[in-house]
C-alpha positions in Angstrom: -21.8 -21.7 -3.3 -21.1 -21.7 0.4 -22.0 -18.7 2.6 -19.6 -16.1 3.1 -20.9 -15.4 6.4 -18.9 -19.2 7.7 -15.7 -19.0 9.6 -13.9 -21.2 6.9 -14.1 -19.4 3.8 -13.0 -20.0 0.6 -10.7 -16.8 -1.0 -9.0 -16.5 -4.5 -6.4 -14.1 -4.2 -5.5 -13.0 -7.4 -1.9 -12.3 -8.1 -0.2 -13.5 -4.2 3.6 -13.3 -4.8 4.0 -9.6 -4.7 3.1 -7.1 -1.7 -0.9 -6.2 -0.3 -1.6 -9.7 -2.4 1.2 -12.0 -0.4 -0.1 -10.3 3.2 -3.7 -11.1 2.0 -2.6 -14.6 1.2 -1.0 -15.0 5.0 -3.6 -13.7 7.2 -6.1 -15.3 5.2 -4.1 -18.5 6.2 -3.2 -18.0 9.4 -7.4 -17.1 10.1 -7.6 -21.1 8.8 -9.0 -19.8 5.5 -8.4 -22.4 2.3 -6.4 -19.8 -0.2 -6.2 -20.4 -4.2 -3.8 -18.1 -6.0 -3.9 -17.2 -9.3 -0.8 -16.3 -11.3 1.1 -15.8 -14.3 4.2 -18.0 -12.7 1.7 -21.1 -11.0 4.5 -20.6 -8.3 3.2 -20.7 -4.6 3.7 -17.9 -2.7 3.8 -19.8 0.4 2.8 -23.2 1.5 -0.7 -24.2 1.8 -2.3 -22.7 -0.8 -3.3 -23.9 -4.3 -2.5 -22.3 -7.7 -4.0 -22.1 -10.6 -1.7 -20.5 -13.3 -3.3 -17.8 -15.8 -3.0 -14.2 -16.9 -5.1 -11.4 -16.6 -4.7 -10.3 -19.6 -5.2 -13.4 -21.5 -5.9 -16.8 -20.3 -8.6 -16.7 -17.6 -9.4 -20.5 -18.2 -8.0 -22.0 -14.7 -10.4 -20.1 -13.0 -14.0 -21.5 -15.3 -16.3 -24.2 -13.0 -14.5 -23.4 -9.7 -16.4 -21.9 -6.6 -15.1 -19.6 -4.1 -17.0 -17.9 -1.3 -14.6 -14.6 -2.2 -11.7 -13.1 -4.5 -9.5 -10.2 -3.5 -8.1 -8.4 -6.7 -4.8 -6.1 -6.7 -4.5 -6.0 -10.2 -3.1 -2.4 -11.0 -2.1 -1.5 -14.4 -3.5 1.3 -15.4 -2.6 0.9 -19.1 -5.1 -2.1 -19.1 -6.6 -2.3 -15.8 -10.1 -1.7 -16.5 -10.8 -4.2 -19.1 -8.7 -7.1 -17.7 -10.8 -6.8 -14.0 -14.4 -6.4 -16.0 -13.5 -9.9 -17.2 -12.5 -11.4 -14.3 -15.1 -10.2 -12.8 -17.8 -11.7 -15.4 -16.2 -14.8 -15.4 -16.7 -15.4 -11.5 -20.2 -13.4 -11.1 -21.5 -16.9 -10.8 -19.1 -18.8 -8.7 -17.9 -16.2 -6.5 -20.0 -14.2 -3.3 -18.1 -10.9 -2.3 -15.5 -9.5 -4.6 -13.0 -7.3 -3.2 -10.7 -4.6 -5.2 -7.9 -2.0 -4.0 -8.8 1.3 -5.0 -6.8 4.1 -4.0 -7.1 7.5 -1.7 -6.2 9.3 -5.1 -9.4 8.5 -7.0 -10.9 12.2 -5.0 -10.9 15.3 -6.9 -7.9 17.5 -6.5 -10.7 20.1 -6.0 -13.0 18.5 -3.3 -12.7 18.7 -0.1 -9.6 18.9 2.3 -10.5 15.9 4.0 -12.6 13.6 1.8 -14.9 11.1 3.4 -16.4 8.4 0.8 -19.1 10.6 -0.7 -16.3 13.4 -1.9 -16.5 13.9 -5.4 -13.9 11.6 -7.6 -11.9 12.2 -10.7 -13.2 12.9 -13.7 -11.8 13.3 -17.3 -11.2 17.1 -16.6 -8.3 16.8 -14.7 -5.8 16.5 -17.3 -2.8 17.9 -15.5 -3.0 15.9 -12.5 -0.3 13.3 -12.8 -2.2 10.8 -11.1 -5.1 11.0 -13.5 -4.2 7.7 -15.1 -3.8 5.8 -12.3 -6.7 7.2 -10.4 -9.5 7.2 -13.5 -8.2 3.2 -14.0 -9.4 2.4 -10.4 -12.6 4.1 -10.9 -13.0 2.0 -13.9 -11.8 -0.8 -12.1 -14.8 0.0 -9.5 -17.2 0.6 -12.1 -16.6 -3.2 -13.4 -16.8 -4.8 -10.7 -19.8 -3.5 -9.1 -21.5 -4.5 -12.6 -21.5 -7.8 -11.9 -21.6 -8.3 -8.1 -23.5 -5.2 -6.8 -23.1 -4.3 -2.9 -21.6 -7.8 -3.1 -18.5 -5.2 -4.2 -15.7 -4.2 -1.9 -13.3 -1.2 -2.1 -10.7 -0.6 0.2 -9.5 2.8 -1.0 -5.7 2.5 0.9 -3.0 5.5 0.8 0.4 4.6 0.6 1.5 1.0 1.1 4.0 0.5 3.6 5.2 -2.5 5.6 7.4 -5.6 4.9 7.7 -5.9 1.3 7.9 -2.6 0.7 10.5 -0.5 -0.8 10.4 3.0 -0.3 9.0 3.1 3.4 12.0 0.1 4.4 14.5 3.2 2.8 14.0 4.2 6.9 14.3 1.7 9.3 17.4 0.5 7.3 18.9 4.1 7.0 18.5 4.8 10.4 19.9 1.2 11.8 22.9 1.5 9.5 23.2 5.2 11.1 23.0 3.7 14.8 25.2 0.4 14.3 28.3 2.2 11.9 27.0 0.2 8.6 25.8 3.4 6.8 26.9 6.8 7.2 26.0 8.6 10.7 24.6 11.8 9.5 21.0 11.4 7.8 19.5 13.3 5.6 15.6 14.0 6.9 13.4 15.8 4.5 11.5 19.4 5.5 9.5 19.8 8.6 9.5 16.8 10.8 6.5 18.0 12.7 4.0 17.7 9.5 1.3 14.4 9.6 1.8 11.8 7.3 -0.6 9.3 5.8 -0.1 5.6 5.1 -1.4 2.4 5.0 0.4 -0.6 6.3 -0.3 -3.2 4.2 -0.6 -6.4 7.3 -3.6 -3.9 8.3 -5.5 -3.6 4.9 -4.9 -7.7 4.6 -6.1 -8.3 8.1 -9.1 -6.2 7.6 -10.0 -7.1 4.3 -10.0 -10.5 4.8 -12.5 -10.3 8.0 -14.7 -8.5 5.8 -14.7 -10.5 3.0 -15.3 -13.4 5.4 -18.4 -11.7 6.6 -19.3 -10.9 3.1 -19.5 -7.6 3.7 -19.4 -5.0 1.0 -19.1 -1.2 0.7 -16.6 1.3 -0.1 -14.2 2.2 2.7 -10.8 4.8 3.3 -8.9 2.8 4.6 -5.8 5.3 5.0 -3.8 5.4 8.7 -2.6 5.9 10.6 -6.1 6.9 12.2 -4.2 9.3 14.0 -2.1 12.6 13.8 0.8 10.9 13.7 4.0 13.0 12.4 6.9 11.9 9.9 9.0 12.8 13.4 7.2 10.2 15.2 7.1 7.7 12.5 10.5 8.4 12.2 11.2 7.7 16.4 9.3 4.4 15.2 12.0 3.7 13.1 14.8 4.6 15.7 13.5 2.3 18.6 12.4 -0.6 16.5 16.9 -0.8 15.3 17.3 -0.3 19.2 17.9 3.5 19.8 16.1 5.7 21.6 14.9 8.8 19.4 15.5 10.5 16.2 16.9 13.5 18.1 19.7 10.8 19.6 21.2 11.0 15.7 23.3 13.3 13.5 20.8 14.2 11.2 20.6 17.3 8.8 16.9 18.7 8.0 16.9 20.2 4.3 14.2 23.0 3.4 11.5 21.0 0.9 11.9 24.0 -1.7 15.6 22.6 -2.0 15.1 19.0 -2.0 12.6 19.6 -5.0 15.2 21.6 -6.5 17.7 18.9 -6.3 15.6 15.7 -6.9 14.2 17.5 -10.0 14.4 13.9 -12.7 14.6 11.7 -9.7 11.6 9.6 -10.0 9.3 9.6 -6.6 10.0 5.2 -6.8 13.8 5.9 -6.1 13.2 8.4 -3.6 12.4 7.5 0.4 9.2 7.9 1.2 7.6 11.4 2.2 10.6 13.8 0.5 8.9 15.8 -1.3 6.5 14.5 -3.7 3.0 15.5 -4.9 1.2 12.2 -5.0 -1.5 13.5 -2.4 -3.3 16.7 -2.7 -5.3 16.4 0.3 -4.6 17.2 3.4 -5.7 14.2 5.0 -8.2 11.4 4.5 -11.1 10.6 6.8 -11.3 6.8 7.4 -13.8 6.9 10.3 -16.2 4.4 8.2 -13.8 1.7 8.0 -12.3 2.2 11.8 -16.0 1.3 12.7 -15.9 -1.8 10.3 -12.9 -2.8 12.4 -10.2 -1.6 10.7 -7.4 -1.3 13.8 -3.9 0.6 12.4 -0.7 -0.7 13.7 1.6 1.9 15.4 4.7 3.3 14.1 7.1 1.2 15.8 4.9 -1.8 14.8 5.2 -1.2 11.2 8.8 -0.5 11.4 10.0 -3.5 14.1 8.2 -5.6 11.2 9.6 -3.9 8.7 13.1 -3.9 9.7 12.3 -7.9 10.5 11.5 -8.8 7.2 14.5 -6.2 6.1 17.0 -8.3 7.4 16.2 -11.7 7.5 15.5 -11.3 3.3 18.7 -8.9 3.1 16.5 -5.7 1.6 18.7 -3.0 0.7 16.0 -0.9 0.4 16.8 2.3 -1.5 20.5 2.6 0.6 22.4 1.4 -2.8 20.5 3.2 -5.2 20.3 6.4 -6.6 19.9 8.5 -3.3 22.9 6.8 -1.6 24.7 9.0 -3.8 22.4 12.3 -3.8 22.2 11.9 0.1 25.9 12.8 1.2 26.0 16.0 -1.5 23.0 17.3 0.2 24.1 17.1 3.1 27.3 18.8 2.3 25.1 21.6 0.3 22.7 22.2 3.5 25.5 22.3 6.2 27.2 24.7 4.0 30.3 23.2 3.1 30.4 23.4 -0.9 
């Protein structure tokens, strides 16, 4: 097995068609790493990598008697996650140096602290009602079987919520708000609550770019890796998303700001996946996540008009709707109506 220390590694990405996986697979590239993918389709993601064609779930055969110096895993099904990862990751404990897994920022207690650094306490089975619990105790499992068979040769990025090209729920807002400023949409937007609240995200380009460094270096350990690394506010995130369709700020718009306690009322059996990211939701209970270890292993966060200019790239060149035909589309224009007073 080749070092993982040398500048021209080696990297299975398992599963590289979708979103963290496909960025992984593209920086990895573009750093002059050799990439193998592993999927259910044996499609390429891209050119220039091999495929070996498999399922987690079942066949693991492509991957017996190969080498790699690493592997970065997204698999994420809670239902099954933890035994389909402690497989793969007893099947390459010979062939593979650093194995890297995406946790998540919700694997800390509800009840810990505010602003948990990596030695907060996690999840147990006593949470019950937390809606996450699922999710959350299946990447803890996932953690648990992987650092059985490779040790500190394990690495967690724990991200917060993805955002970035490919996304879905995040693009809802550089779309909206360039349909608003070029006619294509309706003018008046509908923003959610206070504007002036800090939001937390991870754009996924960063966790790839990072990730990949690290595994490169063979370097282990279990990092937040949750932006933006800064107070940013939904307002300023939002101004990111004005400039980058070529306005100047959010304030420049017709926009309507609903109270939270009525946009809960109203998207009460809307699920949170056809909603635009940060209306109200519940998917983080703390207050903010400190990611001061990684940001000293060199994770660098991208700024708000970098994520959306990228975004809204990707957007339109692969004709993304985003969430602006779905389900909101319709709610939007009624709320607006029901907050300026009019019905």
């Amino acid at each position: 097995m080749r070092g993982t220390s040398l500048p021209g590694m080696r990297l299975l990405v398992l599963g590289g068609g979708g979103f963290l996986g496909y960025h992984v697979v593209t920086q990895a590239l573009a750093a002059g790493h050799e990439v193998t993918v592993f999927s259910r389709s044996g499609h390429a993601p891209v050119d220039g990598v091999d495929v070996v064609q498999g399922d987690r779930q079942g066949d693991l055969s492509g991957l017996r008697g190969r080498e790699w110096d690493a592997v970065f895993d997204t698999f994420n099904d809670p239902a099954d996650g933890a035994p389909a990862i402690a497989a793969t990751a007893a099947l390459l404990a010979g062939s593979v140096g650093t194995y890297g897994y995406v946790s998540g920022m919700s694997v800390y207690a509800p009840t810990g602290p505010e602003v948990p650094d990596e030695t907060a306490p996690v999840r147990t089975a006593g949470h019950e009602t937390d809606r996450l619990q699922e999710r959350s105790l299946a990447k803890l499992a996932g953690e648990a079987a992987v650092r059985e068979h490779f040790g500190d040769r394990s690495l967690f990025p724990r991200v917060g919520i993805m955002v970035g090209p490919r996304s879905t729920r995040y693009t809802y807002w550089p779309v909206r708000l360039a349909g608003a400023l070029d006619g294509t949409l309706a003018r008046t937007v509908l923003l959610p609550g206070d504007l002036d609240r800090p939001v937390q995200y991870s754009d996924a380009r960063d966790i790839a770019s990072w990730s990949v460094r690290m595994l490169a270096g063979g370097r282990g350990g279990t990092y937040n890796a949750v932006g933006p690394g800064r107070p940013d506010t939904l307002r300023e995130v939002l101004d990111g998303c004005v400039v980058a369709a070529g306005g100047t700020w959010l304030a420049d718009l017709d926009t309507v700001v609903a109270p939270e306690g009525l946009m809960r009322r109203r998207l009460l059996g809307v699920d949170e996946e056809e909603r635009p990211l940060w209306f109200p939701e519940d998917q983080i209970p703390q207050l903010a996540i400190d990611s001061s270890k990684a940001l000293a292993a060199g994770l660098v966060f991208s700024s708000p008009l970098d994520l959306a200019t990228g975004t809204l790239a990707w957007a339109r060149e692969a004709g993304e709707p985003a969430l602006t035909d779905g389900l909101f589309a319709e709610l939007e224009p009624q709320l607006v109506e029901l907050v300026r007073g009019r019905t």
